[in-house]
C-alpha positions in Angstrom: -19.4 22.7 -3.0 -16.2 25.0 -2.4 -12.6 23.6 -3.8 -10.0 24.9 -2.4 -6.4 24.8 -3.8 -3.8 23.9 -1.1 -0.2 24.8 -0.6 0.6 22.4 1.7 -0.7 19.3 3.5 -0.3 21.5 7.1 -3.6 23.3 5.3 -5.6 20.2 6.6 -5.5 18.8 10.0 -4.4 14.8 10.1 -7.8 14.1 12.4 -10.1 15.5 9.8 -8.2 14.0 6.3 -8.1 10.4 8.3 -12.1 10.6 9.2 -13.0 11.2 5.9 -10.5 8.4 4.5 -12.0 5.9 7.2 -15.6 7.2 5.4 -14.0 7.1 1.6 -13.9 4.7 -1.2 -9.7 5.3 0.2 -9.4 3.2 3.3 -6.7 2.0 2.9 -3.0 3.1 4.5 -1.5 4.3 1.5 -4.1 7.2 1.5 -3.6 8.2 5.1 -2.4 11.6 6.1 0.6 10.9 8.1 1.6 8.4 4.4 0.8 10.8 1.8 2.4 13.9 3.7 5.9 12.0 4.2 5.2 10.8 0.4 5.5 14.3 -0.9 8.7 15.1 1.8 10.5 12.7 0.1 8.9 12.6 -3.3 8.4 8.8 -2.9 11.8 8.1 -1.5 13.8 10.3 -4.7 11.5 8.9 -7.4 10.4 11.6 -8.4 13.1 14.8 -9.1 10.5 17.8 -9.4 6.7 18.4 -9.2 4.4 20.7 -7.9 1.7 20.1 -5.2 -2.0 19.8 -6.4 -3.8 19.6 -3.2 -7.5 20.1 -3.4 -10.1 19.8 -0.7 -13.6 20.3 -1.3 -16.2 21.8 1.8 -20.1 22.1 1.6 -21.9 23.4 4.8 -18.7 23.3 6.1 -18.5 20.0 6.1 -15.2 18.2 4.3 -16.9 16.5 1.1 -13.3 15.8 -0.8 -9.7 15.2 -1.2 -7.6 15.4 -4.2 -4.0 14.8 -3.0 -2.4 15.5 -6.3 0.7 17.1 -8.4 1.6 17.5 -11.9 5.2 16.4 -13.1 6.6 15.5 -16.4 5.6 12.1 -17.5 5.3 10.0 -20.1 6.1 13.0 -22.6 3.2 15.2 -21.1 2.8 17.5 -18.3 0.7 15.0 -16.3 -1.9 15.6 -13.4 -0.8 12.6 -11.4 -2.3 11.0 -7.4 0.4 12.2 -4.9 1.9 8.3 -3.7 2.4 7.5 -7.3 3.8 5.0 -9.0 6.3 2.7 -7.3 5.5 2.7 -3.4 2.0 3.2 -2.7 0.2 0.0 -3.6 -3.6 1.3 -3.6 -4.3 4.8 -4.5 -7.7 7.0 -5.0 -9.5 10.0 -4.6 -10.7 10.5 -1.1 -14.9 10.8 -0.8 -17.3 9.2 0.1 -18.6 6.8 -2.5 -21.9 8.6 -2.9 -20.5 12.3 -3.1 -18.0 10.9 -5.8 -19.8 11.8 -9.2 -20.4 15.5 -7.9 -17.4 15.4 -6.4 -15.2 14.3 -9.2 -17.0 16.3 -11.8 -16.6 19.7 -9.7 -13.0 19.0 -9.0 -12.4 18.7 -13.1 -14.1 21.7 -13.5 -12.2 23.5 -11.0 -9.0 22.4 -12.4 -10.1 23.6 -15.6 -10.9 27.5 -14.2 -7.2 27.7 -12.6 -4.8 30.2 -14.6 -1.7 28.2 -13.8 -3.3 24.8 -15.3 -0.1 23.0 -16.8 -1.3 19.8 -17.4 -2.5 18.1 -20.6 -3.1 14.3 -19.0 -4.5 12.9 -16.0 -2.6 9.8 -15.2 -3.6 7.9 -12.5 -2.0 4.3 -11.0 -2.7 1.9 -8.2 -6.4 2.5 -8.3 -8.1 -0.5 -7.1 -10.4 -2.9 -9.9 -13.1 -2.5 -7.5 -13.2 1.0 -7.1 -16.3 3.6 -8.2 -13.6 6.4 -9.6 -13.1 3.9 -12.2 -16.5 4.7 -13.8 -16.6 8.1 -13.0 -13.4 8.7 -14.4 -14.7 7.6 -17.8 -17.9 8.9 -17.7 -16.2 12.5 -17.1 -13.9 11.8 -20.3 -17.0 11.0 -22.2 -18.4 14.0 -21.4 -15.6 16.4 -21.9 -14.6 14.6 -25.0 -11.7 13.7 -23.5 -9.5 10.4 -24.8 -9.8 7.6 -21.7 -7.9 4.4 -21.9 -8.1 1.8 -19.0 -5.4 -0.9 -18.5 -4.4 -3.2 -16.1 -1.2 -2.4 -14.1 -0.4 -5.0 -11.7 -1.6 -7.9 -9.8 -2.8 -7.9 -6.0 -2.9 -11.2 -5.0 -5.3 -11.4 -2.1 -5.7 -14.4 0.4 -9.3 -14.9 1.7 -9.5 -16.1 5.5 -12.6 -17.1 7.1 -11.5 -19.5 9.8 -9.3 -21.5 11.3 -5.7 -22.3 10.0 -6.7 -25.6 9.1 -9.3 -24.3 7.5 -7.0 -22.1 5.3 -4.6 -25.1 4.6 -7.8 -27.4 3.5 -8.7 -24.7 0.8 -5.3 -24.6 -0.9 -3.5 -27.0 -3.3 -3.1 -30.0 -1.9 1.1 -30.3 -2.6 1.5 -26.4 -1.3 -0.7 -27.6 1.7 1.7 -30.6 2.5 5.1 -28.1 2.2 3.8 -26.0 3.8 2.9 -28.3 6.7 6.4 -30.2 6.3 8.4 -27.0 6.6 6.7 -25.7 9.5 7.0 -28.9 11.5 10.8 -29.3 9.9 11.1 -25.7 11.6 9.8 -26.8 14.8 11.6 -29.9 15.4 15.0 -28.4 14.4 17.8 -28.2 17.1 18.5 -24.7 16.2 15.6 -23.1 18.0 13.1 -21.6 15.2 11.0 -19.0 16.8 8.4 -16.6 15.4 7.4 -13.6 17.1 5.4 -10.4 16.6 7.4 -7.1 17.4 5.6 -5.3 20.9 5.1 -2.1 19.3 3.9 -0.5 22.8 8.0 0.4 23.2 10.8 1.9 21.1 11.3 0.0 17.6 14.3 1.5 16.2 16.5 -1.4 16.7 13.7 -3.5 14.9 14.0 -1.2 12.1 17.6 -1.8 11.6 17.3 -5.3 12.2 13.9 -5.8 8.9 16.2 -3.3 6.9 19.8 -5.9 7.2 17.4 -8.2 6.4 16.1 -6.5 3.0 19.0 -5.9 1.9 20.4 -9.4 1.6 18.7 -9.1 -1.8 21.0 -7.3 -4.0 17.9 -5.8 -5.6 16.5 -4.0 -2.6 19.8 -3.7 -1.6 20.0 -1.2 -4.5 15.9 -0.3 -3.8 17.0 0.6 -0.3 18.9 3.8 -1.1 19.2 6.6 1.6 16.4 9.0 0.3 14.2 5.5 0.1 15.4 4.3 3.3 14.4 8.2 4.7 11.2 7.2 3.2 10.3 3.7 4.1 11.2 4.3 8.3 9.2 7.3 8.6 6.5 4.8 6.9 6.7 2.2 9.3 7.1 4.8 12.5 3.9 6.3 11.4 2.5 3.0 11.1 4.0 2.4 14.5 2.5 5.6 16.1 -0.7 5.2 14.7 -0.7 1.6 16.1 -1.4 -0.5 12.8 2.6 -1.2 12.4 2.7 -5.1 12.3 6.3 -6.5 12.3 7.2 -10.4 12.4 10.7 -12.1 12.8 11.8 -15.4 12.3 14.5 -16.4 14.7 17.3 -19.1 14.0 19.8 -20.2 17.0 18.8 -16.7 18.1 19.5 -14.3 15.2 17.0 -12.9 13.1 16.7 -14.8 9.8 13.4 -13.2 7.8 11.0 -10.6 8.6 7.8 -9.3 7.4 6.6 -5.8 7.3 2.9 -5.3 7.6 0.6 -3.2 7.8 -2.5 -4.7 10.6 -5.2 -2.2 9.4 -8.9 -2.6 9.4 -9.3 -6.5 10.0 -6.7 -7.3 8.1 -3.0 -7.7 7.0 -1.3 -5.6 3.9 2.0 -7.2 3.3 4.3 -4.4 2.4 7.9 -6.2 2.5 10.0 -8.9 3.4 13.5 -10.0 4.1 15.4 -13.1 4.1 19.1 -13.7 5.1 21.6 -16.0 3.3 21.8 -18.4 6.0 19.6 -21.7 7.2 18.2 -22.2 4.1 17.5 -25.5 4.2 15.2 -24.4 7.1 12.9 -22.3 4.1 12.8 -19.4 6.8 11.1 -17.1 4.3 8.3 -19.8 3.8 7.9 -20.8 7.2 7.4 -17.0 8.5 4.8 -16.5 5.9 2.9 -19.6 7.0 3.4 -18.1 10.5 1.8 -15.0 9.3 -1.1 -16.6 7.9 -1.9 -18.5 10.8 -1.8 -15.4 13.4 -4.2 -13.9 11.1 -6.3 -16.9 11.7 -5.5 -17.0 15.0 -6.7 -13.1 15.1 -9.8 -13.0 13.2 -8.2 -11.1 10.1 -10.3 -12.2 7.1 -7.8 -11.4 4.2 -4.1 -11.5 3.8 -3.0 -9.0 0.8 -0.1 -9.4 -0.7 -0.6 -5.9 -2.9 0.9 -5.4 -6.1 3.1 -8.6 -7.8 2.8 -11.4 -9.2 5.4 -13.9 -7.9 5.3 -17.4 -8.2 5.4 -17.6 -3.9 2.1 -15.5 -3.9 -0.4 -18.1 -5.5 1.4 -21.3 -3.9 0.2 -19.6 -1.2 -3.4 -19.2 -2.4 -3.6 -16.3 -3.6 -6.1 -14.9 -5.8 -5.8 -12.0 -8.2 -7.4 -8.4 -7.7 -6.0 -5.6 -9.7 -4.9 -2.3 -9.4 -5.4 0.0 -12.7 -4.0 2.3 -14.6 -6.3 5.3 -16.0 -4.9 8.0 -18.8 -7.7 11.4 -19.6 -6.0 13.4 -22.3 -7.3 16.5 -23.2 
């Protein structure tokens, strides 16, 4: 197996970095070229100040084995080796391979690290990978076998919702109160003089005006008003064109007496639907336009066949009245 140390993400072509994630333990958006090469552009929207661009690939008969998207920055009082998309932003995170090339894989890669002259690092400090995923094992078992210190923590919540049928079918599984608001706020929606309409965006056409329109609505919280700063905002619309171009954008409004009261970013990608964000204006609240545009959601991924709603990292209250039910994503620390 050849490793080969990248200067920039140009070095590999989108086509073959997406096969190999569609193939990989990484399928998911956040590992995606067209994400991780606007990551490092904007260094996660400004949250990170400097690092330095680890990019490995790994080719064996000329065929791609392997990605390592990494970079090393100062963190937590070391010079760590960290995933490119960390911390904040990038809900799921992971090496890209194949599940059964991962041992050889991962094992190569450290010892390839370890042969470089300019090897800065003392830590490898990875976050967002999923509970379920193989590199947590193979991260330890490396540690073990280099002697290195491994610790293993949970870092956040990612509430998932499981869907296997109809809309009815999803309300009968939930708690029976949250089942009867969510029902009486949906039909208090319908039946309300003010026109309540939901729609999904028609991302055949230009979006742009939709953009503005899900970011006027984010920033009615004063918290992502302050999230939402112009290096972030950089980051987060080249996100959701990518997601646009590469046709797994999904974007749904809420409409109140014909302006837009809350929207949902998503992202529709392999069968089904990653919430990424949300907005909510001031007004109509005693409509619950928030709650009745996630109940909207959930039933066109009934309605579509999408077998799992997932809200990603979090753990507000909202998020399990809804049903959901807690996966993980971890945090894993190799010190030297």
């Amino acid at each position: 197996m050849d490793f080969i140390l990248h200067q920039d993400f140009s070095e590999i072509t989108p086509e073959s970095w997406n096969a190999l994630v569609e193939q990989s333990i990484a399928d998911t958006p956040f590992s995606r070229y067209e994400y991780l090469s606007q990551w490092w552009k904007t260094l996660g929207g400004g949250e990170w100040q400097t690092a330095k661009l680890v990019l490995i690939s790994a080719r064996e008969n000329d065929q791609l084995i392997g990605i390592a998207p990494l970079f090393i920055a100062e963190y937590d009082g070391q010079q760590a080796l960290m995933l490119v998309g960390s911390i904040e932003i990038s809900d799921y995170l992971d090496l890209i391979v194949r599940e059964t090339d991962l041992p050889r894989f991962f094992s190569g890669l450290l010892d390839f690290l370890s042969s470089q002259s300019d090897k800065h690092w003392s830590a490898i400090d990875w976050y967002n990978i999923p509970d379920a995923s193989p590199t947590l094992a193979a991260l330890k078992a490396e540690a073990e076998r280099r002697g290195w210190t491994h610790h293993e923590e949970i870092y956040r919540p990612t509430p998932r919702i499981p869907l296997n049928g109809s809309f009815e079918d999803y309300l009968a599984r939930i708690d029976k109160k949250q089942r009867h608001e969510i029902r009486r706020k949906m039909r208090r929606a319908a039946e309300s003089e003010k026109n309540v309409r939901f729609y999904v965006v028609d991302t055949t056409g230009n979006i742009d005006s939709e953009i503005d329109a899900f970011f006027h609505l984010m920033m009615q919280s004063h918290e992502k008003e302050q999230f939402l700063h112009p290096a972030m905002r950089e980051q987060m619309t080249a996100t959701i064109q990518n997601a646009h171009k590469q046709g797994y954008l999904w974007l749904g409004f809420l409409e109140i007496d014909g302006a837009k009261t809350a929207a949902s970013l998503n992202f529709d990608y392999k069968n089904k639907l990653w919430g990424y964000n949300s907005g909510v204006s001031s007004e109509h609240r005693e409509l619950s336009p928030g709650w009745v545009l996630l109940a909207h959601t959930i039933q066109w991924c009934c309605e579509n066949g999408r077998y799992e709603f997932d809200f990603m990292r979090g753990d507000e209250e909202y998020k399990y009245r809804f049903g959901g039910v807690n996966q993980y994503v971890m945090r894993v620390k190799l010190t030297k």
